[in-house]
Every structure is written in structure tokens, then in C-alpha cells.
N, C-alpha and C positions, 0 to 999 in steps of 0.2 A: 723359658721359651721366648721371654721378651727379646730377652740381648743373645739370643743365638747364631743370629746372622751376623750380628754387626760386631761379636767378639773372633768368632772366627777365621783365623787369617786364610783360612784355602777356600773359603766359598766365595761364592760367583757371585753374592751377593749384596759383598762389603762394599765392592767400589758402588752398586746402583743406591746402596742408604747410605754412605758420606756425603752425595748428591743427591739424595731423595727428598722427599718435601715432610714433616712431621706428621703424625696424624695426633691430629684434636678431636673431640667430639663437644655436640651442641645441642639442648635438648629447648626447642623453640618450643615457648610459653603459650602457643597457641593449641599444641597440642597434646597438654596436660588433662589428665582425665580431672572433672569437677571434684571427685571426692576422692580425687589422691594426689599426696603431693611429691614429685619425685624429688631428692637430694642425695640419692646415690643411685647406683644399679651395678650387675654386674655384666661382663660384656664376653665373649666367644669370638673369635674371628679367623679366619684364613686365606688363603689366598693361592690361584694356580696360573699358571701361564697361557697367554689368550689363546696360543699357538698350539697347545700341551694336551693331554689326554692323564695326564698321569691325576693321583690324589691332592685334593688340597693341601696346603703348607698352614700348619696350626699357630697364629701371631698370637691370636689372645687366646686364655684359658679361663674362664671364669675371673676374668680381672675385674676389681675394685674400682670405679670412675666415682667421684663424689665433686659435690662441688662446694669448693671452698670460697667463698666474697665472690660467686658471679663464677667463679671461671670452674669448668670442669676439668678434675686431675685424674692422672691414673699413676703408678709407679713405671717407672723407665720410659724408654723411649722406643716408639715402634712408625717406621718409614714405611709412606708408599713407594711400591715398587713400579716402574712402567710396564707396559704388556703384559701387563697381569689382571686379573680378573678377584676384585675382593669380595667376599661377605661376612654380614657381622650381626649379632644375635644379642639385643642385652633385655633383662631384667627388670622389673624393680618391683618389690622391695626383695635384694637379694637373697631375705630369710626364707624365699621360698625355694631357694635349690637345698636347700639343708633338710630335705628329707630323708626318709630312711632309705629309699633306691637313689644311689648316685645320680647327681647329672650327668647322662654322656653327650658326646658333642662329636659327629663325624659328619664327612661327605656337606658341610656348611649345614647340618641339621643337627638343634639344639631338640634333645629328649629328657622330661623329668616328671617324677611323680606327683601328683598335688593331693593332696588329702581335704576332705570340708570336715568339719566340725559335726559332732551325732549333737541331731535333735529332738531322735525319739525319748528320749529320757527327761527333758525338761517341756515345761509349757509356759511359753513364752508370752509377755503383757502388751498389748499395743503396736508393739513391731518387733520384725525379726532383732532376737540378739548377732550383731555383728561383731563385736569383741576379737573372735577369736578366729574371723576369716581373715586372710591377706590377700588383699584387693589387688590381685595381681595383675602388672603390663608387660606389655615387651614391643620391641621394635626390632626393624631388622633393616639391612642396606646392602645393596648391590652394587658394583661399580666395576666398569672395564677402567684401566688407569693407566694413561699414554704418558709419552717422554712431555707432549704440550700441555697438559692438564695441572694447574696451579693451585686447584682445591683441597686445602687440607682440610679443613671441617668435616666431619660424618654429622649430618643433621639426624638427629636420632625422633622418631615421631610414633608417640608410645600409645598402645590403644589399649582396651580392658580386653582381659581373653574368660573374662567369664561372662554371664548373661542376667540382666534385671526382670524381674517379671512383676509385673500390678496386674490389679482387677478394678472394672469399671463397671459396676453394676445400675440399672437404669429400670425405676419404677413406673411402666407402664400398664394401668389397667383403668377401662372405661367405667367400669361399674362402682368405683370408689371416689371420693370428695380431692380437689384437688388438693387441699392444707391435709391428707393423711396419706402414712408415712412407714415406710418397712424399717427397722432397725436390725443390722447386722452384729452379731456377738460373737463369733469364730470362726478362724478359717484354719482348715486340714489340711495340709497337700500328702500322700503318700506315695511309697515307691520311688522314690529318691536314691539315686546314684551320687554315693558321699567319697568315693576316689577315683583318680583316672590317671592316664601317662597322657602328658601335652607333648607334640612334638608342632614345633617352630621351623619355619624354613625363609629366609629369605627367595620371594618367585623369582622365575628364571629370568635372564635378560632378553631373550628374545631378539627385537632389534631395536632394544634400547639401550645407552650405554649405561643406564642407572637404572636402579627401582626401588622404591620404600615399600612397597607391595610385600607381606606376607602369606604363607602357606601354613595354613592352625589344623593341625588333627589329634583329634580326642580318640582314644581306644584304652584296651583294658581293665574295663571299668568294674567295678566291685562294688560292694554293701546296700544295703535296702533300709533307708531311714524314712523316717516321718518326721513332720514339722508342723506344730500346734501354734497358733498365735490364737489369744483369747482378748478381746477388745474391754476393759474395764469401762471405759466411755463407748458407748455404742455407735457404730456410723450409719448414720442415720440420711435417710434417703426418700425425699418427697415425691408424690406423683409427680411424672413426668420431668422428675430433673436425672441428671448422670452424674456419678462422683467418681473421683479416684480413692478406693479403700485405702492407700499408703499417697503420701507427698511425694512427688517425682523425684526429689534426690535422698528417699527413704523407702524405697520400694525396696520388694526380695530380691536377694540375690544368690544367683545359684550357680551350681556345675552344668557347665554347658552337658546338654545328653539328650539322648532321642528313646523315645517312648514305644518300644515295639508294637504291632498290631494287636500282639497279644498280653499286653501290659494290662494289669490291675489298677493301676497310678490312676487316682484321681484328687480333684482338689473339690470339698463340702464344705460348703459355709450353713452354719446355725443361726437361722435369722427369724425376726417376728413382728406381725403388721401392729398397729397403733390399735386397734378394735379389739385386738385379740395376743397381749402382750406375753402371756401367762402359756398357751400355744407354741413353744418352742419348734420351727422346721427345719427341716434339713435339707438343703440340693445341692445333689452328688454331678460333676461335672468330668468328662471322662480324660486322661492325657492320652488315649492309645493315641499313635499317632504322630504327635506331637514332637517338633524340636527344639530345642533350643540351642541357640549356634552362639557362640562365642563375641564379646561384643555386641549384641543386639539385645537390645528392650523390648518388648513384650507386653501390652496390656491387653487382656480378656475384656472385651465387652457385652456384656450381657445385660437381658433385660427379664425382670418377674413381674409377674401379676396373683393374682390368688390362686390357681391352677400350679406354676410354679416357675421355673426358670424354663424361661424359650430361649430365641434366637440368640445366635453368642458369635461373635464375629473377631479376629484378632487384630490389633494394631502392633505393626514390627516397624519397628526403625531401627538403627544403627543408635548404639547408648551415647547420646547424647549430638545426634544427628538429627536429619530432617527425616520426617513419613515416611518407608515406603509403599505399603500396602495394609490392606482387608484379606482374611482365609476365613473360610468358616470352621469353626470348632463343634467337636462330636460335643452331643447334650444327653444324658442319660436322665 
């Protein structure tokens, strides 16, 4: 599909790629996710006429870009065309299209299966096992492409398409000494959705002639796991102070998914006060409700006293972005 245009002697298309400009791609350091490093990916692209109604024209197929001393390669050679309208959809790391549902790729929308790792079966020490997730990005680009336009570059700007979540627990109670201290020893999440189909779109252009803007939908979703982390070192949590249970670049990470109204999914932490160590408690914390959207971090804050867990308030940001907001979370 590479050299289709440009071997063909009777298409319309030879003379505008002898004169076309090459296309390169470029993945600017600035917007690499912190806990991934990209050094290949794999790319989709097509392209229709600005003028045109008809289907996109398929340039890339799941192609190979790696980058070899700084520069990023791909095999053959693929031209912009003028009066055309391109977009392009890549990957990384691209062992994630190697599932068992093909990647399809139509109408500039890249569709594929991801699967997470079962963690009802193991119970896990200190933090989650990631081993055997693949910390999946993508990007995508839009571009109208005139006879004046001299930009070969696709700046390619990759973001995480799944979701981190921590908890932030906060020992407020007046009736106790301020040197004593809740100690937390498990946390449970259940009803966990461990596969889905991702479908990718590069957003529409609108009345831009470019856009790095993505279109992320999750559906199809399948299986009911649980996920056990058990704290050998206890986190431990003084009146009136707030901690993060996990290190911000060791928090959970999970499948983006949303929590129906009528969802059982909740997350129980097993924890016990300093006075009363031997006392093992349990508070059940509810997800109905709840989403979690692709790319965004997540911390639960909450606070206990001896009564048990109250107010719980969430902090969302963008993974590895600035604040955006406070929700309040259901508390059972």
C-alpha cells in the first residue's frame, strides 16, 4: 500500500508524489508519557480529497516507524498530497495490536482489542504487579494539505489511553492524641472490567487546518476481576496528616470503565488504630457511579475517625497534568 501510487503508471497520483514533499514523523520529547519510553510504534493513515465525498485512501497499514540514532524511520516512501485531507493513528508499544481480534482501521478510525491481565488469582505485595500490562499510547493528526504547505514533519504527541488511580486517606478524629496513628494492611477493589475494544479517531478539523486532538471510545467490555494488594510494611497514617497509599509514578493502573448505577464494584481497605492493633476493620467504599476515563489520574480522598470512613472527595487530573477538580464519591 506504500508504493501504490507512486508505481503505478495510469494514476493521477504519480505526477502530484514525484513533486510531493516526503512525510517524516517526529515524536517531541516533551510529550512522552513519564513511565513509558517510546522507540517504535506502529502508524495507520489515509487520506481524501478536500473537494471529495468519496472514502479515504489507506497510505499506512499498520506500519513499523522506529527510531534509529534520533531519526524516526519507516520502510518506503509515502508523499503528501495537495487538496487532500490527511489522518494518522499510531501506537506504541505496537505489541498491543497483536491480539487475538485483528486491528481494523477504516473511515480514519483505528479499532482494537486490549485485554488487562486476571488478578483475581494472585494477591499481590505492596503494589500492584505491572509486569504484564502494556502501558499503552497513541496519537493521532489531522491535516488539510495545499500546493503552499512545506511541512513534512507529523509531530506525533502520545498520551496514555488508560487510567491511574491512588487513594488518599486522612486521619481525622478529635477524641484521640495527636502522635496516634491508623495503620492500613489491604486494599480490595472489585468488579473490574479486564477487556475492551479501544477505538481511536483523530477529531474533526472543523475550521482548523490541523489538529492533534483525539476521539477515545471504550465499549465491549467483558470479565469481572478483583485485585488484592496486601501491604507487608503498613501505611501508616497520623492524626491529622493525609498520605498517598501508592507513590504518584506507582499508583494503580487500570482499564478505563464506568461503574453502572447498579454495579457491586467497590474498593475495602483492612486497616487498624494504634490502641487497638489486634482489631482488624474493614471500610467498604462504593464505585457505582464512577468513571474512569482514559488518560486521567484519579486520587480518592478520604478521611476516618473511629466511627469509620466519612467524607471522600475525588481529585482528577489529566495523568500527568495539572488539577482539575473535586466530585464527591458514594461512601457505604
Amino acid at each position: 500500500m506504500l508504493c501504490f501510487y507512486a508505481c503505478s503508471s495510469d494514476s493521477d497520483y504519480e505526477q502530484e508524489a514525484d513533486r510531493g514533499i516526503e512525510m517524516s514523523f517526529d515524536v517531541p520529547s516533551e510529550s512522552r508519557a513519564i513511565t513509558t519510553s517510546i522507540d517504535e510504534f506502529s502508524v495507520y493513515g489515509d487520506m481524501k480529497l478536500l473537494s471529495g465525498v468519496q472514502d479515504p485512501i489507506v497510505i499506512f497499514n499498520k506500519t513499523t516507524v522506529v527510531n534509529r540514532d534520533g531519526a524516526w524511520c519507516y520502510d518506503g516512501t509515502q508523499y503528501w498530497f495537495p487538496k487532500h485531507e490527511h489522518s494518522f493513528v499510531a501506537v506504541s508499544p505496537s505489541s498491543a495490536l497483536e491480539s487475538e481480534v485483528s486491528p481494523q482501521y477504516y473511515g480514519s478510525e483505528l479499532s482494537f482489542a486490549y485485554t488487562f491481565p486476571t488478578y483475581s488469582d494472585k494477591e499481590m505485595q505492596e503494589t500492584q504487579d505491572k509486569s504484564d500490562i502494556i502501558d499503552i499510547v497513541a496519537a493521532t493528526h489531522r491535516r488539510s494539505y495545499n500546493e503552499d504547505d512545506k511541512v513534512d514533519v507529523i509531530s506525533l504527541r502520545f498520551g496514555h489511553l488508560l487510567s491511574m488511580i491512588n487513594f488518599a486517606p486522612k486521619l481525622d478524629d478529635k477524641t484521640i492524641r495527636g502522635d496516634d496513628y491508623i495503620q492500613f494492611h489491604k486494599l480490595e477493589i472489585s468488579g473490574l472490567r479486564k477487556k475492551a475494544r479501544i477505538a481511536v479517531t483523530p477529531a474533526p478539523l472543523m475550521e482548523n487546518p490541523r489538529t492533534d486532538d483525539r476521539l477515545i471510545e471504550f465499549s465491549e467490555y467483558e470479565g469481572n476481576d478483583n485485585l488484592t494488594i496486601t501491604f507487608n510494611s503498613s501505611k501508616t497514617v497520623y492524626n491529622g496528616q493525609q498520605i498517598n497509599i501508592f507513590a504518584n509514578d506507582d499508583a494503580i493502573v487500570m482499564l478505563p470503565q464506568f461503574f453502572e448505577a447498579s454495579s457491586e464494584a467497590t474498593v475495602r481497605f483492612t486497616y487498624s488504630f494504634k490502641d487497638d492493633p489486634e482489631n482488624l476493620r474493614v471500610g467498604t467504599l462504593s464505585l457505582r457511579g464512577q468513571e474512569w476515563k482514559p488518560a486521567t489520574a484519579y486520587t480518592y480522598n478520604f478521611t476516618v475517625d473511629k466511627i469509620g470512613l466519612n467524607l471522600v472527595t475525588t481529585t482528577i487530573k489529566k495523568w500527568d497534568s495539572v488539577y482539575i477538580s473535586d466530585i464527591i464519591w458514594t461512601v457505604e
